[in-house]
C-alpha positions as CSV (number, residue, x, y, z in Angstrom):
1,X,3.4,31.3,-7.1
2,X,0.0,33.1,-7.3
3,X,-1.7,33.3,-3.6
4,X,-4.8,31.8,-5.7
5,X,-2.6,28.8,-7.3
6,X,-0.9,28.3,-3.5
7,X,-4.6,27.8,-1.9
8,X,-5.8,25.6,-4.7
9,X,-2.4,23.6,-4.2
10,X,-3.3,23.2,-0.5
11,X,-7.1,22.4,-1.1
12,X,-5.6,19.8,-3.5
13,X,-2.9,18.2,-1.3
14,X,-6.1,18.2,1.5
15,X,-8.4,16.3,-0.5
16,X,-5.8,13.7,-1.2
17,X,-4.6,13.5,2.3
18,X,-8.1,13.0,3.1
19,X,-8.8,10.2,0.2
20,X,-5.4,8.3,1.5
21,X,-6.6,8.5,5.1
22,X,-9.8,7.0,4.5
23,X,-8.5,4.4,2.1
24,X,-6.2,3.9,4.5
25,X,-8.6,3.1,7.8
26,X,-10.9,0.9,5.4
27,X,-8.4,-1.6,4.7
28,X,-6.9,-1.6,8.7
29,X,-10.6,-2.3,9.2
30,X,-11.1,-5.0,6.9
31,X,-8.2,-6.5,8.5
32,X,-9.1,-6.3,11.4
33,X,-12.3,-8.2,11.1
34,X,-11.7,-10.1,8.4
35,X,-12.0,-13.5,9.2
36,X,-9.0,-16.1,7.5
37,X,-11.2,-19.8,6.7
38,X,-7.9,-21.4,5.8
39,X,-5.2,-21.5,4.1
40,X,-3.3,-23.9,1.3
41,X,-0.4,-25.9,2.8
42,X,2.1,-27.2,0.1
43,X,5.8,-29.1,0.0
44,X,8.2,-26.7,-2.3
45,X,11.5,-26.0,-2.5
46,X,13.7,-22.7,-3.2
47,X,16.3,-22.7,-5.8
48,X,18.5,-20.3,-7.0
49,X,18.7,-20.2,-10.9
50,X,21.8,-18.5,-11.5
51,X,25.3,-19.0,-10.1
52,X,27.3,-16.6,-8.1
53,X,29.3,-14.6,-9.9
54,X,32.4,-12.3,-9.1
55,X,32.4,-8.5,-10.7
């Protein structure tokens, strides 16, 4: 690789890091704060549809 194409693939890979940090602190924040009103209790039941079956 070209020195020029190795420092635009680190300026690249910094920006994203960046971007993914600050995405990532915004939604620990929101969460953090966010305040739950309630939540929707209901009766249900788990069923498998398929049988077990041997290979």
């Amino acid at each position: 690789m070209s020195e020029h194409s190795l420092s635009h693939l680190e300026r690249q890979t910094r920006i994203g890091l960046g971007f993914t940090l600050v995405v990532a602190l915004s939604l620990l924040s929101w969460a953090a704060f966010a305040q739950i009103s309630g939540a929707v209790i209901a009766p249900g039941q788990v069923t498998v549809e398929g049988s077990v079956k041997q290979i």
